[in-house]
C-alpha positions as CSV (number, residue, x, y, z in Angstrom):
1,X,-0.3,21.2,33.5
2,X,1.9,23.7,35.4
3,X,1.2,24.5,39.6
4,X,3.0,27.2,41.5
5,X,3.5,26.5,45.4
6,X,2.3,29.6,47.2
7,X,3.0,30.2,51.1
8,X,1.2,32.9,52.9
9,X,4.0,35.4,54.5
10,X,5.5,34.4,57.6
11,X,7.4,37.2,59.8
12,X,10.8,35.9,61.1
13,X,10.5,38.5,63.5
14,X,7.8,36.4,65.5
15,X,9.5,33.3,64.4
16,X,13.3,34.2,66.0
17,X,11.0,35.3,69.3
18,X,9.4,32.3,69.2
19,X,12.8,30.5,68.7
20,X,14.3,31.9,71.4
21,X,11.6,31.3,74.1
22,X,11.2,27.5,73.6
23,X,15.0,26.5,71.8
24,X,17.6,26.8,73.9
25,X,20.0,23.6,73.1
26,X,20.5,21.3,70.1
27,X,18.1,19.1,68.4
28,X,18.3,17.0,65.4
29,X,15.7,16.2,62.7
30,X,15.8,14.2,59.7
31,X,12.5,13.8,58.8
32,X,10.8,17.0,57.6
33,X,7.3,17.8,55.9
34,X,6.3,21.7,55.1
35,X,3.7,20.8,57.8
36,X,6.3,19.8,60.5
37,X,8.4,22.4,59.4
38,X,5.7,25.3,60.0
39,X,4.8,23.8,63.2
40,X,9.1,24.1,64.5
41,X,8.3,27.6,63.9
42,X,5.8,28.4,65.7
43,X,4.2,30.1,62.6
44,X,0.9,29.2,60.7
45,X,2.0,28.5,56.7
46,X,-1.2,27.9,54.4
47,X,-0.4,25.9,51.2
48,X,-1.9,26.0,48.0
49,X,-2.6,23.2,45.5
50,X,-0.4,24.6,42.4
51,X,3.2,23.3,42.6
52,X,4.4,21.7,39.6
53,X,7.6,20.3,41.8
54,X,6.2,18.7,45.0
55,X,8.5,19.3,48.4
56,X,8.9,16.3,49.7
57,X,11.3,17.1,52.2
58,X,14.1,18.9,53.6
59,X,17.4,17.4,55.5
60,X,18.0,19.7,58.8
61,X,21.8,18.8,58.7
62,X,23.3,18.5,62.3
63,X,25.5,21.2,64.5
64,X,28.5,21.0,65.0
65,X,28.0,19.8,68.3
66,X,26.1,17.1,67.6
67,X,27.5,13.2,67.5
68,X,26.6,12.8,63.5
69,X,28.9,11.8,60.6
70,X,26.9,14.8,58.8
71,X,27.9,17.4,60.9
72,X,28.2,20.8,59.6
73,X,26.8,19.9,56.4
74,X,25.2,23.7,55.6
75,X,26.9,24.1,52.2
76,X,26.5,21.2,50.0
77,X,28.0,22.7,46.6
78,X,28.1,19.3,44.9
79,X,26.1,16.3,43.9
80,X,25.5,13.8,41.9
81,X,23.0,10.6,41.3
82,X,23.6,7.7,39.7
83,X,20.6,5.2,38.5
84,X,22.3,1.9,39.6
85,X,26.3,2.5,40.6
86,X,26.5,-1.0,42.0
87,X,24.8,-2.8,39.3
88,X,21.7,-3.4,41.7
89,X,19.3,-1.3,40.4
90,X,19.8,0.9,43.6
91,X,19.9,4.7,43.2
92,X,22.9,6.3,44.9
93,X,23.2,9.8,45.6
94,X,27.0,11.7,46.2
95,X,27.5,14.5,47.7
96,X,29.8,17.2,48.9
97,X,30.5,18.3,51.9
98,X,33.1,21.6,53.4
99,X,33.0,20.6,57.2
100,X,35.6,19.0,58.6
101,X,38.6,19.4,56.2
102,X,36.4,18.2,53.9
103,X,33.9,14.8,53.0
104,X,31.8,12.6,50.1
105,X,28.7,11.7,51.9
106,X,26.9,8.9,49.7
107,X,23.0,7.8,50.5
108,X,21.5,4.7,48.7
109,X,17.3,4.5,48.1
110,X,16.2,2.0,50.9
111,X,12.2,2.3,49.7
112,X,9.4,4.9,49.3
113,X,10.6,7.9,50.5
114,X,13.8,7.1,52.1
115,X,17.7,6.9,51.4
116,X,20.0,6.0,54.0
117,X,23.7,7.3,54.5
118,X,26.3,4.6,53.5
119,X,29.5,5.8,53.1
120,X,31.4,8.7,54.5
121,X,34.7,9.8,53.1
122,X,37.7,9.8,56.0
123,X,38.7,13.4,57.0
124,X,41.9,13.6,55.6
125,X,43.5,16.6,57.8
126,X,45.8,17.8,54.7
127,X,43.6,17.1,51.9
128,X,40.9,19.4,52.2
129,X,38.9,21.9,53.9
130,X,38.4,26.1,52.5
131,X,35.3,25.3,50.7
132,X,36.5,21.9,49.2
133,X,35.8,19.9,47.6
134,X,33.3,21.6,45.5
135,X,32.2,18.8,43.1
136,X,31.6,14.8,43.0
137,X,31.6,12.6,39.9
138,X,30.6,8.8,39.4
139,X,33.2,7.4,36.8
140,X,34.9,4.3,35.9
141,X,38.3,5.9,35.4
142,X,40.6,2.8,35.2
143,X,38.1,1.2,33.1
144,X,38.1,-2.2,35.5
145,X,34.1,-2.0,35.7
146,X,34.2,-0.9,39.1
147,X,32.2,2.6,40.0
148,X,34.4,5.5,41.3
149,X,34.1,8.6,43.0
150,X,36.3,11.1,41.8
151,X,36.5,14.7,43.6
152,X,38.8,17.4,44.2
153,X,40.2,18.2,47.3
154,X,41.8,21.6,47.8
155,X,45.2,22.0,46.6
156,X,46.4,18.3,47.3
157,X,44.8,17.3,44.5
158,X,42.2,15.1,43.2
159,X,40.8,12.2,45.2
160,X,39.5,8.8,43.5
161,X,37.8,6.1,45.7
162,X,36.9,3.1,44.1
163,X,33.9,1.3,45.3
164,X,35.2,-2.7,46.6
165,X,33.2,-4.9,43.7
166,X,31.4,-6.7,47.4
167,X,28.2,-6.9,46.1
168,X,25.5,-4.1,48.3
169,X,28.7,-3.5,50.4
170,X,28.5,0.6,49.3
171,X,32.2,0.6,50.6
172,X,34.6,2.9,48.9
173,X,37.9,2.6,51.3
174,X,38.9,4.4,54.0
175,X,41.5,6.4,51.9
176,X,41.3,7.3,48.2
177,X,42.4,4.2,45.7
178,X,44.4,7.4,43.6
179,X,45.2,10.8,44.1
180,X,46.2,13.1,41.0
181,X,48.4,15.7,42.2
182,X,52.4,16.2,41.9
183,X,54.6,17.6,38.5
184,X,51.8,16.2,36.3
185,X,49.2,18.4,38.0
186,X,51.2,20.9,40.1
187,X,48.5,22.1,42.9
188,X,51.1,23.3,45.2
189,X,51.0,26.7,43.5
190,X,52.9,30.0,45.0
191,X,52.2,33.0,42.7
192,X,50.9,36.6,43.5
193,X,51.8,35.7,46.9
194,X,49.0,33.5,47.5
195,X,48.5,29.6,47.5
196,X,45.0,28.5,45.4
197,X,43.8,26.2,43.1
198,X,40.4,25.4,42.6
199,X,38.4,22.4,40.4
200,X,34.8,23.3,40.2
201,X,33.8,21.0,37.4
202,X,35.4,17.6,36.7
203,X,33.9,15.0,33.4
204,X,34.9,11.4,32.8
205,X,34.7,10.2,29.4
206,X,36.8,8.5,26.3
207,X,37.3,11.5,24.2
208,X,40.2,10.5,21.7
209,X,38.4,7.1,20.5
210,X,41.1,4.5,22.2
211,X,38.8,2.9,24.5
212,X,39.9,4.5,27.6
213,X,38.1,7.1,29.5
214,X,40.1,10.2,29.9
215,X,39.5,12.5,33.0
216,X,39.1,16.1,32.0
217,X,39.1,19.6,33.8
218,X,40.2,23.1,33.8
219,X,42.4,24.5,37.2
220,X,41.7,28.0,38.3
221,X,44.6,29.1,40.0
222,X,45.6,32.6,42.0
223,X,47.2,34.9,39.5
224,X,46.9,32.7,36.0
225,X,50.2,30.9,35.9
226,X,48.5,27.6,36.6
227,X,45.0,28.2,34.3
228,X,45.1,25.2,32.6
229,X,43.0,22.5,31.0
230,X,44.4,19.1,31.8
231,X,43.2,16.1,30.5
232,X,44.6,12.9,32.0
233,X,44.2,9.1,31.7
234,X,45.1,6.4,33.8
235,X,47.6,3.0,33.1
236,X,47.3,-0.1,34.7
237,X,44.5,-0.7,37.6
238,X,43.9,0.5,41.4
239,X,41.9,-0.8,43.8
240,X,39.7,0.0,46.8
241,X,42.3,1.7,49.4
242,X,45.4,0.6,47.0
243,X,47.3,2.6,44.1
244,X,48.4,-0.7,43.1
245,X,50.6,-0.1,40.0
246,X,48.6,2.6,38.7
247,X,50.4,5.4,36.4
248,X,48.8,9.0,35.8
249,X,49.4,10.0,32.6
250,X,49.0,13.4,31.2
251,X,47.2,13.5,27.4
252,X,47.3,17.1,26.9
253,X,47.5,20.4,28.9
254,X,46.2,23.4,27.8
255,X,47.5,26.7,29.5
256,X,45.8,30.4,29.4
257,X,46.9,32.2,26.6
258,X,50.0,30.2,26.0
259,X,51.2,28.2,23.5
260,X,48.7,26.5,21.6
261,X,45.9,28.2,23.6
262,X,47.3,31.2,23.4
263,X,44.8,33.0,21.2
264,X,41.6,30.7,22.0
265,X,39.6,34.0,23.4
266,X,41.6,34.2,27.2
267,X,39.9,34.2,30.4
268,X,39.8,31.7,33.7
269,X,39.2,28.3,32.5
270,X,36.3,27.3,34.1
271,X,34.9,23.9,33.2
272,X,35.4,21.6,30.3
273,X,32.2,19.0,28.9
274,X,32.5,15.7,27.0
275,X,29.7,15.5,24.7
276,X,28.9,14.1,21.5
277,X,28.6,17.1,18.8
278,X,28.6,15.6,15.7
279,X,26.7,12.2,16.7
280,X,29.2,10.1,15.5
281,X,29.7,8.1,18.1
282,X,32.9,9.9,19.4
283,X,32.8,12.2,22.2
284,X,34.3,15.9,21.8
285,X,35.1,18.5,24.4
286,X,33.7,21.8,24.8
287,X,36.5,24.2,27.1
288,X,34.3,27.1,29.0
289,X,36.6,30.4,29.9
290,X,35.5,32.9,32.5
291,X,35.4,35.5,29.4
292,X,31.9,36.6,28.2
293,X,30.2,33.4,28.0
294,X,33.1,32.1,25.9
295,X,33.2,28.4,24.4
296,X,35.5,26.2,22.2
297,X,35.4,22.7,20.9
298,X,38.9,20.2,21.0
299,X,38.8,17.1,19.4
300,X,40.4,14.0,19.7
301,X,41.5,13.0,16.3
302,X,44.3,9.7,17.9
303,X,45.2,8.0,20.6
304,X,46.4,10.8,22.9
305,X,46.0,13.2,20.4
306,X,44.1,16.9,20.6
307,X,43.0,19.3,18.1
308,X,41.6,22.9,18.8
309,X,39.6,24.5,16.5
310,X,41.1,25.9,13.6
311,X,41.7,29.6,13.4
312,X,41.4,30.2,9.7
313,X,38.9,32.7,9.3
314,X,38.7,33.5,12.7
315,X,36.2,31.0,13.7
316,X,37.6,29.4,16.6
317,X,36.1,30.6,19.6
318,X,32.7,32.6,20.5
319,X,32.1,35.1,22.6
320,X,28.4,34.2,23.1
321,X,27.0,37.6,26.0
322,X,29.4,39.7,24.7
323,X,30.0,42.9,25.9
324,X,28.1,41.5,29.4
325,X,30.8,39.2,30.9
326,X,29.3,36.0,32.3
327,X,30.2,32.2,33.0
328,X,29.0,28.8,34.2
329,X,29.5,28.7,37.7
330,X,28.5,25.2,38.3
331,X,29.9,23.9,34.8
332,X,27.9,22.3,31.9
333,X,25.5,19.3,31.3
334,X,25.7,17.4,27.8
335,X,21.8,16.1,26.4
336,X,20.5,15.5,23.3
337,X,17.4,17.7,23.2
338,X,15.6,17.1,20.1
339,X,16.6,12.9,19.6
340,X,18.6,13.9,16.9
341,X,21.7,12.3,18.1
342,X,23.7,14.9,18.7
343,X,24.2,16.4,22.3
344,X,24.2,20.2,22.9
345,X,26.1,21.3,26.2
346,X,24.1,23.8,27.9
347,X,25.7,26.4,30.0
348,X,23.3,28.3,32.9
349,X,25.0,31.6,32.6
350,X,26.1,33.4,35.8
351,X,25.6,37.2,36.3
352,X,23.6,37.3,32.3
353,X,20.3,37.9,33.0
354,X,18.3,34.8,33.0
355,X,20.4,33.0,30.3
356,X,21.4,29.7,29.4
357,X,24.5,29.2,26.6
358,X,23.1,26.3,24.8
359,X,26.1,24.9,22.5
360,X,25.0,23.3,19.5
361,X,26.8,21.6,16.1
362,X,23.6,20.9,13.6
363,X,26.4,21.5,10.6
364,X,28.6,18.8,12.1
365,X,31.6,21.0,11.5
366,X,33.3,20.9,14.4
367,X,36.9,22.4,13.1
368,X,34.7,25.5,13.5
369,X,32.8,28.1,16.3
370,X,30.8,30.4,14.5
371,X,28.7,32.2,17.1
372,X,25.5,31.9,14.5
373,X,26.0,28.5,13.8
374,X,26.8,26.8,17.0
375,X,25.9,29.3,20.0
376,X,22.0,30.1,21.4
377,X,21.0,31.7,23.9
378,X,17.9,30.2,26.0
379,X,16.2,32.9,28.1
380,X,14.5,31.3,30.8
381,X,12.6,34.4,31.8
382,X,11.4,36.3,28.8
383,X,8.7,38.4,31.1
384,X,11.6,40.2,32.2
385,X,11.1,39.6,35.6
386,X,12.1,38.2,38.9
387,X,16.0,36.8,39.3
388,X,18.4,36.0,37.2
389,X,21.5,34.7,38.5
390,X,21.4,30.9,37.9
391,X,24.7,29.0,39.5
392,X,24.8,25.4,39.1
393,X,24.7,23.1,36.0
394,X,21.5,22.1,34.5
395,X,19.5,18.8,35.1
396,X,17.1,17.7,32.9
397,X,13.8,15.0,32.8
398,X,9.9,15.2,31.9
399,X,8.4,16.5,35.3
400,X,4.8,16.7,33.8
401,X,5.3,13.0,31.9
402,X,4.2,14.8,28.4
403,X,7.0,13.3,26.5
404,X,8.3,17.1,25.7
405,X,12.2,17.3,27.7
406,X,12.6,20.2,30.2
407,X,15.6,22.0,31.4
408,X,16.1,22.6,35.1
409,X,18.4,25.6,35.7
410,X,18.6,26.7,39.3
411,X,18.8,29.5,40.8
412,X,18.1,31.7,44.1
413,X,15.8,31.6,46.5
414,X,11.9,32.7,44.8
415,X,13.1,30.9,42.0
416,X,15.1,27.9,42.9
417,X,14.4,25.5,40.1
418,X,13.3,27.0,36.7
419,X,12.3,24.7,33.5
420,X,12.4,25.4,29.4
421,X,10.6,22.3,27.9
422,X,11.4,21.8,24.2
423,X,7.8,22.1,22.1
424,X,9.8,20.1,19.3
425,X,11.1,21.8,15.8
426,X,14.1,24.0,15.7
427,X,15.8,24.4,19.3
428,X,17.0,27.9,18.2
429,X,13.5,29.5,17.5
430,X,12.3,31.1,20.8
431,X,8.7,30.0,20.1
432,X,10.0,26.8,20.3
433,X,10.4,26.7,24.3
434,X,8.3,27.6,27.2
435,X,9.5,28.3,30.2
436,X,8.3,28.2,33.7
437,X,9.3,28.7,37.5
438,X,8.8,24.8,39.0
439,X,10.0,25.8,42.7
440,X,10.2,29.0,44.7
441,X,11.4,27.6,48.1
442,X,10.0,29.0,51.7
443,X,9.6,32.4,52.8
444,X,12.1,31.7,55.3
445,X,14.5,30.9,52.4
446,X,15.0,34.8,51.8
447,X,17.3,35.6,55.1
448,X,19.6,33.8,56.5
449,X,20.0,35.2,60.1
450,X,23.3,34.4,62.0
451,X,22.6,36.9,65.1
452,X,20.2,38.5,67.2
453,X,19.3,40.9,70.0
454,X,17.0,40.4,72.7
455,X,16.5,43.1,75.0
456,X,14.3,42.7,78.3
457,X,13.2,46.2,80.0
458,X,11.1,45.3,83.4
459,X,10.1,42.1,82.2
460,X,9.1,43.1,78.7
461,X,11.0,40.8,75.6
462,X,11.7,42.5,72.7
463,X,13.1,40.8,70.0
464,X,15.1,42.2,67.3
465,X,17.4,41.4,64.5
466,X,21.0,42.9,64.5
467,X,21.9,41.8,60.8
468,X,21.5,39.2,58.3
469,X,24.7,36.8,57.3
470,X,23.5,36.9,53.6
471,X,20.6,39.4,52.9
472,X,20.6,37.3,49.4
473,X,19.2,34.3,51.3
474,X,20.4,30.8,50.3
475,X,20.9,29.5,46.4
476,X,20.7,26.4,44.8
477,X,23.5,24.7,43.3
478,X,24.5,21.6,41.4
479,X,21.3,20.0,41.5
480,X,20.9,16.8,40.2
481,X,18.5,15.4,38.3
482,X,18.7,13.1,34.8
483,X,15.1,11.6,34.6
484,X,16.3,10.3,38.0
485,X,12.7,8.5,40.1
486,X,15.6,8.0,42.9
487,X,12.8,6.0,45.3
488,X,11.3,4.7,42.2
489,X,7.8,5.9,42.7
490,X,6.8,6.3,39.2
491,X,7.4,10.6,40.1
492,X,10.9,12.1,38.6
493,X,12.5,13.7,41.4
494,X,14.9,16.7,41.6
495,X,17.8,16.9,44.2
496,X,18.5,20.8,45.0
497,X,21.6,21.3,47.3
498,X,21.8,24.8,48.8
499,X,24.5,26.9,50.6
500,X,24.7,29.6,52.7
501,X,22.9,27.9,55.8
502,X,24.1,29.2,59.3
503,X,24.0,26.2,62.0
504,X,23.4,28.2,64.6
505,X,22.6,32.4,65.8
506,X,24.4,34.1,68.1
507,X,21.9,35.7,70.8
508,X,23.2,38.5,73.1
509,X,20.5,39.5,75.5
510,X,20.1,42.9,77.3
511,X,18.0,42.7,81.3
512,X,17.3,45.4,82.8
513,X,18.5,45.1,86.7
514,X,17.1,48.0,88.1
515,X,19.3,50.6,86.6
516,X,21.8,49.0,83.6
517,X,21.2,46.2,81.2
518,X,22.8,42.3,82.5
519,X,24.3,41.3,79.3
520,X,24.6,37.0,78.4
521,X,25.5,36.1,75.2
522,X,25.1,32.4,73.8
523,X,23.6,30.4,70.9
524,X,20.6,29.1,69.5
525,X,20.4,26.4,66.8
526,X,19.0,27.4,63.4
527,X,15.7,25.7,63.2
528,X,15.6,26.5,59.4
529,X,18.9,24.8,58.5
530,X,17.6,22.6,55.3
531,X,20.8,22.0,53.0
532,X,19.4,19.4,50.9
533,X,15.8,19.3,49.5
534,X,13.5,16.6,48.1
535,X,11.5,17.7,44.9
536,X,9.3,15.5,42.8
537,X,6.9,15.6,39.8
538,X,3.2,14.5,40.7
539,X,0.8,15.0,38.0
540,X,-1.6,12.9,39.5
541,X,-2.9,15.4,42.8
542,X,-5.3,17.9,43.3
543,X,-4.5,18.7,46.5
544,X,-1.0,19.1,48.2
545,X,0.8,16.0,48.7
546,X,2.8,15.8,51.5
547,X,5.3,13.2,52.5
548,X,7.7,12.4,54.4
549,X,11.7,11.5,53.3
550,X,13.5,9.6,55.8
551,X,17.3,10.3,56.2
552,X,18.5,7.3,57.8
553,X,22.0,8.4,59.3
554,X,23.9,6.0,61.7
555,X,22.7,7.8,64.7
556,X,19.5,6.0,64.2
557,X,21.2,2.4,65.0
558,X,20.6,2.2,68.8
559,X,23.1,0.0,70.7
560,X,22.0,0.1,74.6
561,X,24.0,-0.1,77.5
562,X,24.7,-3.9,78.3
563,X,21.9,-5.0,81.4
564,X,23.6,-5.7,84.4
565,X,26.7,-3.9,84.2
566,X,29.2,-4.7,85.6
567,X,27.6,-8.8,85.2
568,X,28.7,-12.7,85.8
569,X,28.2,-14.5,84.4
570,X,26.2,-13.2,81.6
571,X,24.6,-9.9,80.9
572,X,21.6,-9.0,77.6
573,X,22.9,-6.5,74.7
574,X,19.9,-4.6,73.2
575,X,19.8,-3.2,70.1
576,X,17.8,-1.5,67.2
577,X,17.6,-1.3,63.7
578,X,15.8,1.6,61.9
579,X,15.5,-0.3,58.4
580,X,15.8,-4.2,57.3
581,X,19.9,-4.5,57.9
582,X,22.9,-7.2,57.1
583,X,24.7,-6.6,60.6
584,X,27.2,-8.5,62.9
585,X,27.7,-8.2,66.8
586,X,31.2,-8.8,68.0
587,X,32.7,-8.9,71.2
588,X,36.0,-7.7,71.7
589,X,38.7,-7.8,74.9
590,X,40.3,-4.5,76.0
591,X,43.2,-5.2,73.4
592,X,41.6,-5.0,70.4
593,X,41.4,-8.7,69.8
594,X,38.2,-10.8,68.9
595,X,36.5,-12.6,71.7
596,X,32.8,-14.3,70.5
597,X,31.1,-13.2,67.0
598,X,27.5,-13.0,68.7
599,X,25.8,-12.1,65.4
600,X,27.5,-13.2,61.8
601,X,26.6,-10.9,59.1
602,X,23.0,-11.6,59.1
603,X,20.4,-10.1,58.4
604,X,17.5,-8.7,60.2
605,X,14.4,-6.8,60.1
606,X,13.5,-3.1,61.6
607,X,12.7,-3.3,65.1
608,X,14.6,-4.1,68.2
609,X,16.9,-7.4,69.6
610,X,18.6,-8.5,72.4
611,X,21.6,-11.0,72.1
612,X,22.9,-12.4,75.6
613,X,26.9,-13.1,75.9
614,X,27.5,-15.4,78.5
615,X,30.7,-14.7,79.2
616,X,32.8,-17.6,77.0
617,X,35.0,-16.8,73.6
618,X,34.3,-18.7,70.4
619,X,35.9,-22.2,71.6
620,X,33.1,-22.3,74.7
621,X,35.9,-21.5,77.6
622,X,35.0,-18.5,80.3
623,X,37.1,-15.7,80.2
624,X,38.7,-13.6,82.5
625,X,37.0,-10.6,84.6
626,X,37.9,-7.3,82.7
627,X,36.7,-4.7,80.4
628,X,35.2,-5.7,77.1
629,X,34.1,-4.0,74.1
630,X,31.0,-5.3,72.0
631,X,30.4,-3.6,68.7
632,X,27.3,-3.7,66.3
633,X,28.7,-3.6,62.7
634,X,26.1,-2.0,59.7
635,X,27.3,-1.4,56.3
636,X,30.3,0.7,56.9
637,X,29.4,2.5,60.1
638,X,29.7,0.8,63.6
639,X,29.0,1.4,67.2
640,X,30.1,0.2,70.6
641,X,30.0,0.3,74.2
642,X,32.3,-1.3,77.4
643,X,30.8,-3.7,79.6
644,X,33.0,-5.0,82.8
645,X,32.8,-8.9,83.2
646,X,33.9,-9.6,87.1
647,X,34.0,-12.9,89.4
C-alpha cells in the first residue's frame, strides 16, 4: 500500500520575519519531530496520513560557534551503515563530514529511536578539508577480522582506521592505522596549473579469487593525467593508530585512454563496483567513465591478475544514454534483484532524465559488453514528470514488507527518495516495475536562504529576502539503506544525508532615524538546518506517526562545577548521564599525572551522580593545596573541569 506525505504551503516570508523577531543567538537541537519542527517556525504545517516513508526525524547540526564535535556538519555527502561492525549485533552508522579540515562521525543504535555519537575522526590540519572527504566505507582491508573505516581525504590520500578489537569500545584511533598515498598513488598532482584529485566512490572486495580483499577506485584528477583506476591490496597487518609492517601494493592501474585502457570508451573515471556477474562465486568489477552513461567489466582471472573485456567485435564497452551524456555521481550499488544469484550494479544516472543504468550479465559472458545484452535502463518516472536529477547511489530493502525488493534512488528536494519495486519475471521488461515517489521532504526544503533584509520605516518591519544561496534547494545524497531496521523496530529505515544547508543568514537591517536609514548587520542561525534525516517504513498506521530520534552527542554528558570551590578538605562532583553508560571519573594534579580514580569503568544508569573526593590520592595520603583537574571519561569522548584544593 503506497502513502504520499502532503504539507500544506508554508511562506518563508512570514517564517524569516518570524525568525528574526524571537532568534537572535545560537541554539542547538537534536531532537526533532515535523511537529516541533513547525512549531520553531512559527508556522502552522497540517499533515496528511499517506506517507509511504515515515519522517522520523531530522538532526539540526550545530553552528560553528557552538561547543559540539558535530559542528558545521551542513553537507554530509557520505554515509554508510553497517548491521553489526563490532560483532554485537549493534547497528553503526558512518558518516562524512567537510567542516573542519575534514571528519568520520560514527553513531551506534543505543534503543528505540536513538543512536548516539561514538567516535569522531581527529582533524588532521593537512589531510583534508575542500569538500573532503566525500565518501566512507566499512571494510576489512588487511583481512585480520577487524572492521575498518576507509575514506578519502583530499589530496593526501586515503585514510584507513581500524576499529581496536576492545569489545563495545567503538574506538577507531586517534590517527588513521594506514594512509594510501605516495608513488603508488600519486595525489600530489600539478597539471593544467591546478592541484586536484578527488575519490568519490571507494569498494572493498576480493576480486581476483586469492583470498584477499582488494581496495578498488577510480581518481578524478585536474586535467586527465592522473584519471586512473587503481586497485590496491594490502601485505602484512596494521593496527588501531599503528602502520605496523604493513605494505601497499598496487595490483593494477588503469589510466584514461592509455595503454591498455586506451580504447575502453574515454571519459573521467568515476567509480568502480565489485559485484558478482556471473554468480560464480567470484566477484568482477564494473569501471563507470564520466562518458554517456558508459560501463565496462575487468576480471580477475589470477592472483594479481586483470582482464578487460575483449575488443573483438567491438563489444567491450557501452555507451548506455548515448547521445545525452550522463554519469553516477554518487557511484553504484551491487544487488541481486530477482534471487537469481547474480548481482546487477545499478547506476542512478545524473543529468538523464529520471534514469537508472541497471548493469546486468543473464548470458554469463563477461569477456563481453553488448549494450542489448547487459545494459537497461530503469525509468523511475515514466509519467514524465517532476525531477530528474538523481545524485547518490542507490539503497535498496522491502519498505511495504510485501516480499517484492525496491530500489531507492534519491534525488532533490519534492522528490527525495524514489522506489522501483521488482513485480518478479524479466527485470528488463518495463511492465515488470512500478515505481513510486516514497519522500518529498518539507516545503522549506525548496530554498535555502543565506541572507536577508529587514528594513524598519517609523516603526514598521518589513521583511524581505535579498537572494537565495541555492534556488535549487537542498538534495539528497549517498543515502543508506540495505534492508537496514538500524533501531531494530521491526520498520526498515532509510538514512538520507543532504547538502547545501547554510548554518546561519546574514541579516542587514535598515531604521529609519528621522531622515536616513541606521544600518546593523549581524546573523541569525538557520532554524531549518536538518542535514541528516530519519525515514522509516510503517505499514501498520492509519494516522501519522510521529516520533522522536534522539541524537545523543557528548554535549549531553553534564559534568558540574565541583561544590565548594575552592574546598578543604573535600568538595561533591556532580554529574549526568543521558543514556545507561560504562564511564570512569579520574582526578588529575595540574601536571598531567593521575591522582585518585573516583569511578573505575563502571557502569551506570541515565540519570544524575555525585562522587565526593576528599582530598587523598589512591594510597589514602592528603595532598597538597593546588589546582586539580577531574575528568569524566565516556566511550571515547571526555570532559573536565579545575577545582582549587587549599589549607
Amino acid at each position: 500500500m503506497l502513502f504520499r506525505c502532503l504539507l500544506t504551503t508554508v511562506c518563508f516570508h512570514s517564517v524569516l520575519t518570524h525568525t528574526f523577531n524571537s532568534i537572535q543567538g545560537g541554539f542547538f537541537m537534536k531532537k526533532l519531530t515535523v511537529l516541533l519542527l513547525t512549531l520553531l517556525m512559527g508556522a502552522l504545517v497540517s499533515l496528511q496520513a499517506q506517507a509511504s516513508m515515515d519522517y522520523k526525524s531530522g538532526y539540526q547540526f550545530p553552528t560553528i560557534d557552538q561547543d559540539s564535535v558535530l559542528q558545521g556538519l551542513r553537507s554530509i555527502r557520505g554515509s554508510d551503515v553497517h548491521e553489526n561492525p563490532l560483532g554485537d549485533g549493534v547497528y553503526g552508522l558512518a558518516v562524512t563530514n567537510y567542516a573542519d579540515e575534514g571528519h568520520i562521525h560514527v553513531f551506534k543504535n543505543v534503543g528505540d529511536n536513538a543512536m548516539e555519537l561514538v567516535w569522531t575522526s581527529p582533524a588532521w590540519d593537512s589531510l583534508g578539508g575542500g569538500s573532503r572527504p566525500r565518501f566512507v566505507k566499512w571494510a576489512d582491508l588487511d583481512g585480520d577480522g577487524l572492521i575498518e573505516l576507509i575514506a578519502p581525504f583530499n589530496l593526501n590520500g586515503i585514510a584507513i582506521y581500524e576499529w581496536d578489537g576492545v569489545a563495545g569500545s567503538w574506538n577507531f584511533g586517534t590517527q588513521p592505522s594506514f594512509v594510501i598515498n605516495g608513488e603508488l598513488y600519486p595525489t600530489t598532482v600539478q597539471d593544467s596549473g591546478a592541484v586536484y584529485a578527488s575519490v568519490e566512490f571507494l569498494d572493498v572486495a576480493d576480486v581476483d579469487g586469492d583470498g584477499q580483499n582488494e581496495l578498488m577506485f577510480a581518481n578524478n584528477s585536474s586535467g586527465s593525467d592522473y584519471d586512473r583506476y587503481y586497485i590496491f591490496s594490502i601485505d602484512g597487518d596494521y593496527s588501531t593508530d599503528d602502520p605496523g609492517f604493513a605494505v601497499l601494493k598496487r595490483e593494477a592501474m588503469f589510466r584514461k585512454n592509455a595503454g591498455d585502457y586506451a580504447n575502453y570508451g574515454g571519459g573521467t573515471p568515476y567509480a568502480v563496483v565489485a559485484a558478482d556477474l556471473d554468480g560464480d562465486g567470484q566477484k568482477e568489477m564494473v569501471f563507470h567513465n564520466w562518458n554517456y552513461g558508459h560501463f565496462t567489466v575487468v576480471r580477475g582471472t589470477a592472483k594479481d591478475t586483470y582482464e578487460l573485456a575483449d575488443t573483438t567485435g567491438g563489444k567491450h564497452y557501452v555507451y548506455s544514454n548515448y547521445p545525452d551524456d550522463c554519469v553516477s555521481l554518487g557511484g553504484g550499488t551491487a544487488f541481486d534483484i530477482d534471487g537469481d544469484g547474480r548481482e546487477e550494479v545499478y547506476f542512478p544516472l545524473y543529468s538523464a532524465n529520471g534514469l537508472v543504468l541497471m548493469v546486468h550479465y543473464d548470458d554469463n559472458d563477461l569477456m563481453h559488453v553488448d549494450s542489448a545484452k547487459n545494459a537497461h535502463l530503469i525509468d523511475m518516472d515514466p509519467t514524465d514528470e517532476g525531477r530528474k536529477d538523481f545524485f547518490g547511489r542507490a539503497g535498496f530493502g522491502d519498505y511495504d514488507n510485501d516480499g517484492k525488493p525496491n530500489l531507492y534512488i534519491a534525488g532533490r528536494h519534492g522528490e527525495y527518495i524514489r522506489t522501483a519495486e521488482f513485480q518478479g519475471g524479466d527485470k528488463t521488461d518495463p511492465a515488470n516495475w512500478t515505481t513510486d515517489i516514497l519522500y518529498t521532504g518539507l516545503e522549506l526544503d525548496t530554498l535555502v536562504y543565506s541572507s536577508m533584509t529587514v528594513k524598519d520605516s517609523a516603526g514598521t518591519s518589513d521583511t524581505t529576502v535579498v537572494y537565495q544561496a541555492d534556488t535549487e534547494g537542498t538534495i539528497a545524497m549517498k543515502i543508506s539503506s540495505f534492508h537496514t531496521d538500524f533501531d531494530r523496530d521491526g520498520y526498515q529505515d532509510i538514512f538520507m544525508p543532504s547538502q547545501s544547508w547554510q548554518d546561519s543568514i546574514a541579516v542587514t537591517k535598515y531604521t529609519w532615524n528621522g531622515s536616513s536609514y541606521d544600518t546593523t548587520e549581524y546573523n541569525i542561525v538557520e532554524p531549518h538546518r536538518i542535514s541528516l534525516r530519519f525515514l522509516e517504513s510503517n505499514t501498520m498506521f492509519t494516522g501519522l506517526k510521529d516520533k522522536e530520534l534522539t541524537v545523543i552527542t557528548p554535549s549531553d554528558y553534564k559534568l558540574d562545577q565541583n561544590y565548594p570551590n575552592p574546598f578543604n578538605p573535600s568538595t561533591t562532583i556532580r554529574f549526568t548521564l543521558p543514556i545507561k553508560k560504562q564511564i570512569s571519573l579520574v582526578v588529575y594534579n595540574s601536571n598531567g599525572q593521575k591522582v585518585k580514580t573516583l569511578i573505575n569503568n563502571q557502569v551506570l544508569n541515565k540519570g544524575s551522580y555525585e562522587k565526593v573526593w576528599d582530598g587523598t590520592n589512591e594510597q589514602g595520603h592528603k595532598v597538597a593545596s593546588g589546582v586539580y583537574i577531574y575528568k569524566l571519561k565516556f566511550g571515547n569522548f571526555s570532559k573536565s573541569r579545575r577545582m582549587v584544593l587549599v589549607k
